[in-house]
C-alpha positions as CSV (number, residue, x, y, z in Angstrom):
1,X,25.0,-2.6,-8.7
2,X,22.0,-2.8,-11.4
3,X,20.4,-4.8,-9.2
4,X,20.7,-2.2,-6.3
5,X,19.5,0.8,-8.8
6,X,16.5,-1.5,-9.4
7,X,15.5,-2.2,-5.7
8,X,15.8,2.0,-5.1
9,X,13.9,2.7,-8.0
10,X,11.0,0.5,-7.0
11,X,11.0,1.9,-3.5
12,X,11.1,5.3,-4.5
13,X,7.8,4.8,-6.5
14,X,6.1,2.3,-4.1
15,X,6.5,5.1,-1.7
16,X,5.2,8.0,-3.8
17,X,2.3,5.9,-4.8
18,X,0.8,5.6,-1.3
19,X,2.1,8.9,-0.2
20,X,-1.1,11.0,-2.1
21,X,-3.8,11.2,0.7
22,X,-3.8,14.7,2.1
23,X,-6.3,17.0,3.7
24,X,-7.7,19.8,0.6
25,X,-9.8,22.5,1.3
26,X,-13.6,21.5,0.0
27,X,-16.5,20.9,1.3
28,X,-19.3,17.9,1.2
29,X,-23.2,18.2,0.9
30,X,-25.3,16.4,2.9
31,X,-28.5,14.1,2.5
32,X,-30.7,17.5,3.4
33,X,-28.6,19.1,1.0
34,X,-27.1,21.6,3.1
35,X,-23.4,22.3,2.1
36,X,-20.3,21.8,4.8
37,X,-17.0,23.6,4.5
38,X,-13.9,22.4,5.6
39,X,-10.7,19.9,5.1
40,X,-11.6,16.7,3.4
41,X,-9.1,13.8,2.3
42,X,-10.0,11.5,-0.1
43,X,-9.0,7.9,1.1
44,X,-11.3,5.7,-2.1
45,X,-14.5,5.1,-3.8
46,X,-16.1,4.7,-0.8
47,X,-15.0,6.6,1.9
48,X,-13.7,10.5,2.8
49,X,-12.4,11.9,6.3
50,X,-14.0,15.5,6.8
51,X,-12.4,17.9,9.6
52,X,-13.2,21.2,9.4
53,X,-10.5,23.0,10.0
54,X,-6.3,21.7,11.0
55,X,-6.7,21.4,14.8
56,X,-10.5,19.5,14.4
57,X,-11.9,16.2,15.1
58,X,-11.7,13.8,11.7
59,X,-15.2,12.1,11.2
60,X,-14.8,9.7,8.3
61,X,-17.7,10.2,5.7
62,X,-19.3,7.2,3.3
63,X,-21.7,7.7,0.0
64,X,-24.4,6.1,2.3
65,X,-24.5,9.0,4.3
66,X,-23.9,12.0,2.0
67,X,-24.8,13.1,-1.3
68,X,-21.5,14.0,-2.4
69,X,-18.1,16.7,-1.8
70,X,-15.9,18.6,-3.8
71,X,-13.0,19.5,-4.0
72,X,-11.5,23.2,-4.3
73,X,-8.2,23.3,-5.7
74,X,-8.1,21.6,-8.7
75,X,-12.0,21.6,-8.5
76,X,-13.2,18.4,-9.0
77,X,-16.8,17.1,-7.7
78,X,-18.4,13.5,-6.7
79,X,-21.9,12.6,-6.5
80,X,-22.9,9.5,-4.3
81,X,-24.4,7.1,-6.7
82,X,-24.9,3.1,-6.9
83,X,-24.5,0.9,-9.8
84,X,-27.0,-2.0,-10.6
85,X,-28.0,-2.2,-6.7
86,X,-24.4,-2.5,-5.3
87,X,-23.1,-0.3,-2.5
88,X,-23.1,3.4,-3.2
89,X,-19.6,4.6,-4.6
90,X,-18.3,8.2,-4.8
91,X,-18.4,9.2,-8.4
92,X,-16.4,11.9,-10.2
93,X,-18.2,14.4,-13.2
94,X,-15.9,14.7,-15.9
95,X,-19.3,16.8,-17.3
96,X,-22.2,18.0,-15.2
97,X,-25.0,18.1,-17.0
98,X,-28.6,16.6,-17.8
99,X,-26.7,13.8,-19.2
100,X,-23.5,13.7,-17.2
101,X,-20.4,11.9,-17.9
102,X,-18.7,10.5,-14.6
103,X,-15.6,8.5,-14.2
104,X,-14.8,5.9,-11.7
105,X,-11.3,3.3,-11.7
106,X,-10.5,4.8,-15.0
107,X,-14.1,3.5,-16.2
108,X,-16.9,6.1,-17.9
109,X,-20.4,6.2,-16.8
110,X,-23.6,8.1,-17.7
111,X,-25.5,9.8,-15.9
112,X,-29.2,11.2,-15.8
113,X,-32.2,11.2,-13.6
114,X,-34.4,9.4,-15.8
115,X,-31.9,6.1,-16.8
116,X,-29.7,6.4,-13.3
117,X,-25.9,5.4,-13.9
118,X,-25.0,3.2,-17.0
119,X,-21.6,1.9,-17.6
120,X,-19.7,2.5,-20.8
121,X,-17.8,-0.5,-21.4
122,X,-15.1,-1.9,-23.8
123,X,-15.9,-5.8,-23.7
124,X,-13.3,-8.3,-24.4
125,X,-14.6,-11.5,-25.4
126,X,-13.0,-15.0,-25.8
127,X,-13.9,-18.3,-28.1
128,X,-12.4,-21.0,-28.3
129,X,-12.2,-23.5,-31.7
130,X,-10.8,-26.1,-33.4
131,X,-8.1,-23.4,-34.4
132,X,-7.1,-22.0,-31.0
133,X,-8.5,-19.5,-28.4
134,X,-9.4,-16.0,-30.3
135,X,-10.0,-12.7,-28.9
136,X,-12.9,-10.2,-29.7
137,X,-13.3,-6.5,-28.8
138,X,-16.8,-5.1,-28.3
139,X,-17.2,-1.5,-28.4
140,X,-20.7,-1.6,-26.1
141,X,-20.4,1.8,-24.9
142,X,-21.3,3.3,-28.6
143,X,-24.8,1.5,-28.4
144,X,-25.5,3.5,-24.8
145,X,-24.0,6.8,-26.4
146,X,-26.6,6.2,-30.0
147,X,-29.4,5.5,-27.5
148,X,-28.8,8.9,-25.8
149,X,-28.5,10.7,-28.5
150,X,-32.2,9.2,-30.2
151,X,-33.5,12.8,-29.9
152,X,-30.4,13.7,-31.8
153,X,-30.1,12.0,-35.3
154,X,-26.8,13.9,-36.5
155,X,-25.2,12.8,-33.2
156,X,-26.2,8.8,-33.8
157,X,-24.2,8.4,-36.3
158,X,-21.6,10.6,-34.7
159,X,-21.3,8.1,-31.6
160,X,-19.9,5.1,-33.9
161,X,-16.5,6.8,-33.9
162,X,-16.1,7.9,-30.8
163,X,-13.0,6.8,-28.7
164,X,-12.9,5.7,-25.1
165,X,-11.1,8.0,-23.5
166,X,-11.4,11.3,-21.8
167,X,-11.6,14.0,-24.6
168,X,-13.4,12.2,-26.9
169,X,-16.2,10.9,-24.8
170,X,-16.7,14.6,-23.0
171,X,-16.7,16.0,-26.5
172,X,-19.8,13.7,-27.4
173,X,-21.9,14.3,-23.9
174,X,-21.0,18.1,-24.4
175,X,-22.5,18.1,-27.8
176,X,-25.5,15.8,-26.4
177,X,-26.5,18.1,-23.9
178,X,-26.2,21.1,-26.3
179,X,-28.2,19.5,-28.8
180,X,-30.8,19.1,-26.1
181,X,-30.5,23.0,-25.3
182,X,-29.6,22.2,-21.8
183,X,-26.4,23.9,-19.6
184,X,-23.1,22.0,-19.0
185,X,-20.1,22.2,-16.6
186,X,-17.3,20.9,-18.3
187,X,-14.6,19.5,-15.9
188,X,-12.7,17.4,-19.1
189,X,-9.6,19.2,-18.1
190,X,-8.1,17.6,-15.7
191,X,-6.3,20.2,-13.6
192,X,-5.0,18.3,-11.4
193,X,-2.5,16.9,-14.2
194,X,0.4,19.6,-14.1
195,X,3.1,18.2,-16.8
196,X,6.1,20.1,-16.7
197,X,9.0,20.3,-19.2
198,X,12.1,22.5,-18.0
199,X,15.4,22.9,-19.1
200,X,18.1,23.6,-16.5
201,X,21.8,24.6,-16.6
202,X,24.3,23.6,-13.7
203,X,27.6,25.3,-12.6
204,X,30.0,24.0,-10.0
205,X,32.6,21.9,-9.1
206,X,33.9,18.2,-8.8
207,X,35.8,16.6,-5.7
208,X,37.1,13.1,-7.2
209,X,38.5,10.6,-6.0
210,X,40.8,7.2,-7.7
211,X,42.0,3.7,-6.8
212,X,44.1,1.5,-9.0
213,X,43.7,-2.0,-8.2
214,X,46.7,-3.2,-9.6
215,X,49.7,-4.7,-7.6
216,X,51.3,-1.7,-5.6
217,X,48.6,0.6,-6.5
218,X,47.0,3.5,-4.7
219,X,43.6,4.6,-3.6
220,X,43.7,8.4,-3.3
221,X,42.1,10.8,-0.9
222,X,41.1,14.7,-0.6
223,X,40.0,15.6,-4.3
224,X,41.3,19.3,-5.6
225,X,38.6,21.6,-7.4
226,X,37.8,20.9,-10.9
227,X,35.1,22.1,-12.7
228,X,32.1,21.2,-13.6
229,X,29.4,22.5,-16.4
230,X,26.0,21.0,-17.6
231,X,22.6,21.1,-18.9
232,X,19.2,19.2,-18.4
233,X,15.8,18.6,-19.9
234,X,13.5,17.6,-17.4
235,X,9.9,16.1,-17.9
236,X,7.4,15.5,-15.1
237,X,4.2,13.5,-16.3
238,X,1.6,14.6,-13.7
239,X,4.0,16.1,-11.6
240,X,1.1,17.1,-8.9
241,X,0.1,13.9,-8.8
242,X,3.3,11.7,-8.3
243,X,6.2,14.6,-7.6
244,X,8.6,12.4,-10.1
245,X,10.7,14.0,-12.7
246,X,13.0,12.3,-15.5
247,X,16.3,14.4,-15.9
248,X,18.2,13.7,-19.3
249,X,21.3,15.5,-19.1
250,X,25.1,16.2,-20.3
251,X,28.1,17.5,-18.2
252,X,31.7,18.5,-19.0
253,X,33.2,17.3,-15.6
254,X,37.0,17.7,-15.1
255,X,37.9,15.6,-12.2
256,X,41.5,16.8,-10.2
257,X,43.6,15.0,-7.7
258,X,46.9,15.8,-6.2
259,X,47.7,12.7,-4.1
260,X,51.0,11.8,-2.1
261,X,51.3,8.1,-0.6
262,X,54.1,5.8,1.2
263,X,54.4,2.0,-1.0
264,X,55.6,-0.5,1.2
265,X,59.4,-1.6,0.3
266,X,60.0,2.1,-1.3
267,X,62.0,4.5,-0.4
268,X,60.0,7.7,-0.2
269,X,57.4,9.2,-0.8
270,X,55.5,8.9,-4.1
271,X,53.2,11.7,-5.7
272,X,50.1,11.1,-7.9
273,X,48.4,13.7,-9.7
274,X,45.1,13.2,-12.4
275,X,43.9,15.4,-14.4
276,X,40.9,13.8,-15.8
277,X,38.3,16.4,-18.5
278,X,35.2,13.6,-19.2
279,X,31.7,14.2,-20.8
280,X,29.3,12.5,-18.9
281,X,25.6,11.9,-20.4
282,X,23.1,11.1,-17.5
283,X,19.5,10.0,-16.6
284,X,17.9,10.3,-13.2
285,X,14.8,10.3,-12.1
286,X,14.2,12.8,-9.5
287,X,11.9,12.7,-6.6
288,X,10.1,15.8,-5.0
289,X,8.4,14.4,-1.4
290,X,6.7,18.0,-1.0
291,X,6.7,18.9,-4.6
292,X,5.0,23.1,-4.4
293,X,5.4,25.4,-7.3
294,X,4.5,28.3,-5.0
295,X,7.1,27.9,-2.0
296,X,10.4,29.1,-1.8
297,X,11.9,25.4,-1.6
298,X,11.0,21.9,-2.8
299,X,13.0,19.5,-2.2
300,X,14.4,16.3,-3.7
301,X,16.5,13.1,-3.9
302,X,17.2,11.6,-7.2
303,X,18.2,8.4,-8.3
304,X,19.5,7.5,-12.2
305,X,23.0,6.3,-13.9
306,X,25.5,8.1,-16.0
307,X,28.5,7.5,-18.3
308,X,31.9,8.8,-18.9
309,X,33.5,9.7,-22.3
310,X,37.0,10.6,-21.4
311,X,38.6,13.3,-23.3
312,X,42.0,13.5,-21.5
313,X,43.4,11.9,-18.4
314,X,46.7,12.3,-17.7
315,X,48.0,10.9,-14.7
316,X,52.0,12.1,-13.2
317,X,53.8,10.3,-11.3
318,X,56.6,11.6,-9.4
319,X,59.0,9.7,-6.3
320,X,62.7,10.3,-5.7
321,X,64.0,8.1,-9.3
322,X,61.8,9.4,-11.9
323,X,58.6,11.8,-13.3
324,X,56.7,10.2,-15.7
325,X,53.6,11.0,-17.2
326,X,51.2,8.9,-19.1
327,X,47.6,9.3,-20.4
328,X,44.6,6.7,-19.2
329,X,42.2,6.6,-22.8
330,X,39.5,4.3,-21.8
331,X,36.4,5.3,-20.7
332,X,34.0,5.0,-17.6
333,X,31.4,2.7,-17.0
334,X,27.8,3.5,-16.5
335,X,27.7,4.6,-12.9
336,X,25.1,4.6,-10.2
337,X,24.1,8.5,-9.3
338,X,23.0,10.0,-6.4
339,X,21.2,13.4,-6.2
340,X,19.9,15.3,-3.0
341,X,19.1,19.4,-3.2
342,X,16.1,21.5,-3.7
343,X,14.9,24.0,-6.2
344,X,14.5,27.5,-5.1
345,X,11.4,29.7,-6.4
346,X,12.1,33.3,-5.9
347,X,9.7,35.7,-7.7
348,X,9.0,34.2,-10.7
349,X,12.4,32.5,-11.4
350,X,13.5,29.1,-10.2
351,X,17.0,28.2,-9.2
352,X,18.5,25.0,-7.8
353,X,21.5,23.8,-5.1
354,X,22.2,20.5,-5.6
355,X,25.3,17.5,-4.3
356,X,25.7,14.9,-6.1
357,X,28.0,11.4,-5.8
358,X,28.7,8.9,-8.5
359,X,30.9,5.9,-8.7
360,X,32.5,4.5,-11.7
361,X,35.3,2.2,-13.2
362,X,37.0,1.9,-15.7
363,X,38.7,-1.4,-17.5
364,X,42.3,-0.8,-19.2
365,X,43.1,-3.2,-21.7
366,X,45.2,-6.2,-20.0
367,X,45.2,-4.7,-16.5
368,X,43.1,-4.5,-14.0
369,X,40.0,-2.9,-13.3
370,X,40.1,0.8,-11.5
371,X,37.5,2.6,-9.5
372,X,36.8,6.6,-9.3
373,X,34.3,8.1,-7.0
374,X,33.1,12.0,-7.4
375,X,31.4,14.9,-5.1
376,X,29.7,17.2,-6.5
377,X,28.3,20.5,-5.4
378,X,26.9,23.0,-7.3
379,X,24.4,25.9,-8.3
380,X,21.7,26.2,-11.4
381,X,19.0,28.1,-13.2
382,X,15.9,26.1,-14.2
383,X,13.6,27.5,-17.7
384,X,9.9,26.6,-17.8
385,X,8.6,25.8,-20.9
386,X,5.8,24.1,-20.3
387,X,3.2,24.3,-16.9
């Protein structure tokens, strides 16, 4: 069963990963500089497809023969450049400016038309001695960032702590190209990175189901109504990029069935009934294909585990010699859960309908091992607190 959750978790990713490339509205600038509108989709480093408008013709576009596109919504904008000779590469401004910084693969660049492109690196170097093979990090970017900044003094110093990342590198070229009295377009917010943290309340109710493997047991069937009550925090790291959430949740579940069955070599009929009220932490992590924050409905399928701490299960049994009743105290095992539904955006507030199916067991002490199964349908109201 682990082993299952495993394989569906990596699939789910694997198939958000290369499910990104879609048409955005932008528009690309040609060798002559004049300036095309239309639908472009980025497909790498090296190569765009430009239509210009749904129903149009796709003409696939290379830094070779343009001098670079943007696009609208997040803006972001690429400049056709080549490093040290190689083939011309598409080239994102994390600041546009006399001294630019660009990014490409998650490495920094700089950028002006006197020095052309110059990498900013983090070198990792290995010797090997008598004593055994030893690392070494070389911060060569902050030589390239002192160089720039020659005109500068207060800012050469400056460059010896700066980190390689993101903020603290655009915070340096920012203060460059201000010291150098020249403008700056500062793209350092990403925009495209849209982390969400929501909390959710749920309301609705359980349709269970249980089979007790032991000699002359019983597998039951139709589930009554039983309620169900719960609460979420949800956190979405880039949720525009990759449409996955991670659900951390808690649910009062009570889980009814009213069962009648026939046991070989009995006379009559025999009637089950549970009554089982459990607690049941959870984590999923939920998928939205066609995640929109706009719409009236995005969808989803979610994948994740859960456990059950059993506050009361009672179980009567009732045939033509006796009505006994007897309480189960063990709890469940961690279960594999299933989520499909869609949250609803109406106005400004965002709801959710949602079934869900879990299976379980449970281990009593000396006996054998029993199974439950449960359906779940039900209705909530999602909070925003962060967007």
């Amino acid at each position: 069963m682990k082993k299952n959750l495993l394989c569906c978790l990596t699939l789910l990713l694997t198939f958000n990963i290369y499910s990104q490339n879609i048409f955005q509205n932008g528009s690309y600038t040609k060798t002559n500089q004049e300036e095309v509108n239309g639908l472009i989709k980025i497909i790498s480093n090296s190569n765009i497809v430009y239509k210009q408008t749904e129903d149009s013709k796709e003409t696939m576009l290379t830094p070779e023969t343009i001098k670079g596109y943007t696009i609208t919504n997040p803006f972001k904008k690429f400049i056709s450049l080549s490093e040290d000779g190689a083939s011309s590469e598409f080239f994102e401004y994390v600041i546009d400016a006399s001294t630019s910084l660009l990014i490409s693969n998650d490495v920094y660049y700089v950028y002006d038309q006197t020095h052309g492109l110059k990498k900013l690196e983090v070198k990792k170097i290995q010797k090997t001695t008598d004593q055994g093979v030893f690392e070494s990090t070389i911060n060569s970017y902050v030589g390239i960032l002192s160089y720039y900044a020659n005109n500068c003094k207060e800012l050469q110093t400056e460059a010896n702590s700066v980190k390689y990342n993101r903020k603290s590198l655009s915070e340096f070229i920012v203060k460059l190209n201000k010291c150098n009295n020249t403008e700056v377009k500062d793209y350092s917010v990403d925009k495209s990175v849209v982390n969400l943290v929501d909390i959710g309340v749920t309301t609705g109710g359980n349709f269970a189901s249980f089979e007790d493997t032991r000699a002359g047991g019983y597998k039951t069937s139709g589930g009554d109504f039983g309620l169900n009550v719960g609460g979420f925090v949800s956190f979405s790291p880039n949720i525009s990029r990759y449409n996955l959430s991670f659900l951390l949740g808690v649910e009062y579940n009570q889980k009814k069935v009213n069962h009648t069955y026939e046991e070989p070599n009995f006379p009559g009929p025999r009637n089950i009934i549970h009554d089982a009220s459990v607690i049941e932490p959870y984590f999923v992590a939920l998928y939205q294909p066609f995640y929109n924050n706009q719409g009236l409905l995005s969808p989803y399928i979610g994948l994740g585990t859960s456990y059950g701490f059993t506050q009361k299960h009672s179980i009567e049994v009732n045939d033509i010699f006796a009505e006994e009743t007897f309480e189960r105290d063990v709890n469940q095992s961690f279960s594999v859960l299933f989520k499909v539904g869609t949250f609803i955006n109406i106005n400004k507030s965002k709801f959710l309908l949602e079934i869900a199916f879990s299976d379980y067991s449970y281990q009593t002490p000396g006996k054998a091992e029993d199974y439950g199964k449960n359906f779940q349908a039900k209705i909530g109201y999602v909070f925003n607190l962060k967007k």
